[in-house]
C-alpha positions as CSV (number, residue, x, y, z in Angstrom):
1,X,-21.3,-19.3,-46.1
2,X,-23.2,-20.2,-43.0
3,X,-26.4,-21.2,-43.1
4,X,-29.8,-21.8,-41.6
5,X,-29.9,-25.9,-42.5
6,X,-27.2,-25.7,-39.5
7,X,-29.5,-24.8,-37.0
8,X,-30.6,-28.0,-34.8
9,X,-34.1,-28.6,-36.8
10,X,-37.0,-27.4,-35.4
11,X,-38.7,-31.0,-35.1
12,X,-35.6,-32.3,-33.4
13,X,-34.2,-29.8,-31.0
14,X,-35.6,-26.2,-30.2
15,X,-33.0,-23.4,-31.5
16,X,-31.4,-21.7,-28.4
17,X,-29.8,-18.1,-27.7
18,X,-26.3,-20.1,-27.9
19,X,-27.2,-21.7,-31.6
20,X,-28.1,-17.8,-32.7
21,X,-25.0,-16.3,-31.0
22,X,-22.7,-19.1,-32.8
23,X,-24.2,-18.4,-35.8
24,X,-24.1,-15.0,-35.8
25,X,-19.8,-15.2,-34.8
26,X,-19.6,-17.6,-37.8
27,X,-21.1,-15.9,-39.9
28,X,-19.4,-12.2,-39.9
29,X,-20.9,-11.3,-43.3
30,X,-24.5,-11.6,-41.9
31,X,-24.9,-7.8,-41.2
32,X,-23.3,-6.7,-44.1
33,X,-26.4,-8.7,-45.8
34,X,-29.0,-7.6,-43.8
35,X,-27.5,-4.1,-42.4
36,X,-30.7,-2.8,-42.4
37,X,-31.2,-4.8,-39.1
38,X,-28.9,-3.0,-37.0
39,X,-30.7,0.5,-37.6
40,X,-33.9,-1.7,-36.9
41,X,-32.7,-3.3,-33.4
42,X,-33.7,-1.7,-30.0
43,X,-32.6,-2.6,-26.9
44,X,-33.2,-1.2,-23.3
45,X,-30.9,2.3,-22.2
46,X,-28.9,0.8,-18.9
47,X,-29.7,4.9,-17.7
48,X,-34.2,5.0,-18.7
49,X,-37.0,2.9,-19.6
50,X,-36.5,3.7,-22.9
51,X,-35.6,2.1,-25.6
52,X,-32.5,2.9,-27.9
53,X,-30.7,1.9,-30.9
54,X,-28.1,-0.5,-31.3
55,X,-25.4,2.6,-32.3
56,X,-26.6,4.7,-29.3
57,X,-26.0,1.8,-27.0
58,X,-22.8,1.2,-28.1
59,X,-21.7,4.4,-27.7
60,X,-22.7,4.5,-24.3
61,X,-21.0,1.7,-23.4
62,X,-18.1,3.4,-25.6
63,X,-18.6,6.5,-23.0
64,X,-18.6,4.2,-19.6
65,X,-15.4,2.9,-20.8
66,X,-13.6,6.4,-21.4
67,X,-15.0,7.8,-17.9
68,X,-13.7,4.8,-15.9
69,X,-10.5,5.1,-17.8
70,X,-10.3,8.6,-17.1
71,X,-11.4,7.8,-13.6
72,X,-8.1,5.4,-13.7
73,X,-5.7,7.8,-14.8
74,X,-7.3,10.5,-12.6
75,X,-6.1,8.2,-9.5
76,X,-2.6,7.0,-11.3
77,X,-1.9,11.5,-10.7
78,X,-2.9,11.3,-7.2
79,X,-1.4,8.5,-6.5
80,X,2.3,10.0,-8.3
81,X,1.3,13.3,-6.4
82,X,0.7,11.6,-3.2
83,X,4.1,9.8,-3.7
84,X,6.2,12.7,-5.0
85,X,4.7,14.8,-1.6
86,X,6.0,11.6,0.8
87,X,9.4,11.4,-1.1
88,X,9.9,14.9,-0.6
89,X,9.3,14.5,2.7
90,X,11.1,11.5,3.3
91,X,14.2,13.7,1.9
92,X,14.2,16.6,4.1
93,X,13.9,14.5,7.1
94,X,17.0,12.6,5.8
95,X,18.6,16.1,5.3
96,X,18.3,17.1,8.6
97,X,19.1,14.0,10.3
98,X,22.7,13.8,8.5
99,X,23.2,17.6,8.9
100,X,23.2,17.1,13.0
101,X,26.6,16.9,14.3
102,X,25.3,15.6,17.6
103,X,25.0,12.0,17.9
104,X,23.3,11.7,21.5
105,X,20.6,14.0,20.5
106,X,20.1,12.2,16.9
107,X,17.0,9.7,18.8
108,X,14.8,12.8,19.7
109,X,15.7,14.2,16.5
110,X,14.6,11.4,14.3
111,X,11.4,10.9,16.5
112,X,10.4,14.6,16.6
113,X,11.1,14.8,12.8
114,X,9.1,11.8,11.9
115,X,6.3,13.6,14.2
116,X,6.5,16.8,12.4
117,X,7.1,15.9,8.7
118,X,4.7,13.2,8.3
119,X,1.7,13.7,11.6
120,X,2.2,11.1,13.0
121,X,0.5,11.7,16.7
122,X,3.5,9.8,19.0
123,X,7.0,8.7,18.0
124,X,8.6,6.3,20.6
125,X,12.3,5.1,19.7
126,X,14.7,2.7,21.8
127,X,18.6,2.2,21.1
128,X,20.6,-0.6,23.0
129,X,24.0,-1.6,22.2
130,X,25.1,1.6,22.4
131,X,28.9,3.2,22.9
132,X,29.3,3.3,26.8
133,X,29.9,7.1,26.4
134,X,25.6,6.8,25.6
135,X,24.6,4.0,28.1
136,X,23.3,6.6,30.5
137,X,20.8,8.4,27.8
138,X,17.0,8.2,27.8
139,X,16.8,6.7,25.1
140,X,19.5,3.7,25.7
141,X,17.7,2.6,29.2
142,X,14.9,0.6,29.9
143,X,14.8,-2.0,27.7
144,X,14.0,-6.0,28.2
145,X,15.7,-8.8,26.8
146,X,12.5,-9.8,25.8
147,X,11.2,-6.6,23.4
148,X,15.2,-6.7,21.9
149,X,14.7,-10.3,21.0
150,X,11.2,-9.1,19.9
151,X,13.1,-5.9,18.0
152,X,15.6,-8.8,16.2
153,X,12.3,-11.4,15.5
154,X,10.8,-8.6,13.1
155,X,11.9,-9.4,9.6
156,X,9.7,-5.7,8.3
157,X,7.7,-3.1,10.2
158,X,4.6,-4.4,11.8
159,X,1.5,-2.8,11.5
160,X,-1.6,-3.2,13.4
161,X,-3.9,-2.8,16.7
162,X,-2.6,-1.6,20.1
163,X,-1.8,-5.3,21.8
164,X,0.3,-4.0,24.7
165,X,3.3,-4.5,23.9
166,X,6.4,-3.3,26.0
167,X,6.9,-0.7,22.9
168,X,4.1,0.9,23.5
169,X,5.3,2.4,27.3
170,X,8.2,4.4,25.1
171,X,5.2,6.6,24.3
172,X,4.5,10.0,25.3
173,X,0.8,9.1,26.1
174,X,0.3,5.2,25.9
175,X,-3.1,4.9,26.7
176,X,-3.7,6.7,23.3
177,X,-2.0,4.7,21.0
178,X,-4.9,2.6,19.0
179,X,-2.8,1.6,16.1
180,X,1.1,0.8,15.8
181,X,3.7,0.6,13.6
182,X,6.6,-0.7,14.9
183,X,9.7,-0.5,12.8
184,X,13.0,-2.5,13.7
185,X,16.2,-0.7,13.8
186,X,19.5,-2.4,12.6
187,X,22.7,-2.3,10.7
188,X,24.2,-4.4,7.7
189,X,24.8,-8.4,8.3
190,X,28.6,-8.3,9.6
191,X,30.4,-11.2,7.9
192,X,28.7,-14.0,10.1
193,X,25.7,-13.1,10.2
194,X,25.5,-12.9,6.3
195,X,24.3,-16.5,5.5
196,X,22.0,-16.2,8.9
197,X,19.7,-13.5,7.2
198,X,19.6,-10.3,8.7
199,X,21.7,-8.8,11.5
200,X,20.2,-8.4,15.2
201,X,18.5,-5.8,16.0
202,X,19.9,-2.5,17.9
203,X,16.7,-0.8,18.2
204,X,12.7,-0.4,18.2
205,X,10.7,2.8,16.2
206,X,7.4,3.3,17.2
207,X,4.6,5.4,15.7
208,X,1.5,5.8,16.7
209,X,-2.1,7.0,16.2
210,X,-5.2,7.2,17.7
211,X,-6.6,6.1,14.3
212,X,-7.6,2.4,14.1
213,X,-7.0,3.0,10.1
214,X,-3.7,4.7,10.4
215,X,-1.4,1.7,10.9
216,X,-3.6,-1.2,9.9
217,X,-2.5,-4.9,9.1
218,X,-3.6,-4.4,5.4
219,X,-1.4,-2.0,4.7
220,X,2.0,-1.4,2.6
221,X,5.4,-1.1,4.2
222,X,7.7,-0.8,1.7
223,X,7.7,3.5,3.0
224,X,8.1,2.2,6.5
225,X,11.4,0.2,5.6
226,X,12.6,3.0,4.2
227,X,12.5,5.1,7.4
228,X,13.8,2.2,9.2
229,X,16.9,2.2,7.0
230,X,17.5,5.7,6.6
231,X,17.2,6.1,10.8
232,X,19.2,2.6,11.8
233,X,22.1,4.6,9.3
234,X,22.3,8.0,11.0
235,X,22.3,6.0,14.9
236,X,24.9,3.7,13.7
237,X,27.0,6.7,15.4
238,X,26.1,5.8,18.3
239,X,27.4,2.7,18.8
């Protein structure tokens, strides 16, 4: 058993909070020796000036713990709600994107759909490399080498402020776009370009809000590949 004589003597050096507290963990059996202390010890309520027993402040500690751990779950159900409502989405705009049977109209489709499905205020899209039977369309003209080797640079979607890039002029109303995400379009690595990384781009997807939050730099874009994947796909028909 633990005992006193292993203080630091009194004469020598002053016992300290730290030579208690190690005596107390050494010595588990001290309480059940003197358990008439622990109905005797107060301390201060974290909630009033009061002061409360050692039980009461345990348990409301005990009762912290549960409501931030409900607190935790509570957000864990939103967040799988939240999820389950963008997957859903994310599926019917697939749907209706490999139900059209009209490949020059599949661009406006995919921006109108991303637009309606999931609010987002402006939807610009791009296509080059296109079959020549498409080189004439809106969306296959007007184009710089410099945004497609931008387009081909982009490894995942970028996310951030309104810098002025070329994108942005694919928007209905430029001058309103305050944050961007800009999402490259492109097909598998053909055989070549397999041990290069990935395969050029063939397009540019751009969505934007007026929102500085909406599209920020901080954020995830796992979702956003997604949507580039799933749209690069259904466009591979045009080329």
């Amino acid at each position: 058993m633990t005992t006193f004589n292993q203080f630091p003597s009194a004469m020598g050096s002053p016992i300290t909070e730290d030579d208690i507290a190690n005596y107390l963990a050494n010595t588990p059996d001290f309480f059940e020796r003197h358990a008439e202390l622990l109905a005797a010890v107060q301390l201060s309520s974290p909630h009033s000036q009061r002061a409360v027993s050692l039980q009461e402040r345990q348990a409301t500690l005990l009762r912290e713990k549960i409501r931030m751990l409900e607190q935790r779950i509570m957000d864990m159900i939103r967040n799988v709600n939240e999820n389950m409502v963008l997957s859903d989405k994310l599926l019917q705009w697939a749907h209706t994107l490999f139900l059209n049977t009209e490949p020059q109209a599949l661009p406006q489709l995919i921006a109108d759909e991303l637009a309606d499905q999931f609010s987002v205020p402006q939807v610009g899209i791009k296509v080059w490399g296109v079959a020549p039977h498409y080189q004439n369309c809106g969306f296959a003209g007007g184009v710089s080498d410099d945004a497609k080797s931008f387009a081909t640079s982009l490894t995942e979607p970028f996310c951030g402020v309104n810098t002025g890039l070329e994108a942005i002029n694919w928007l209905p109303e430029p001058q309103a776009a305050v944050s961007l995400a800009i999402l490259p379009l492109r097909g598998l690595a053909d055989a070549a370009g397999a041990h290069g990384g990935l395969a050029p781009a063939f397009g540019l997807l751009v969505l934007a809000s007026p929102d500085a939050q909406r599209f920020n730099s901080t954020m995830g874009t796992e979702f956003l590949a997604r949507i580039a994947e799933l749209a690069s796909a259904a466009l591979s028909r045009l080329r």
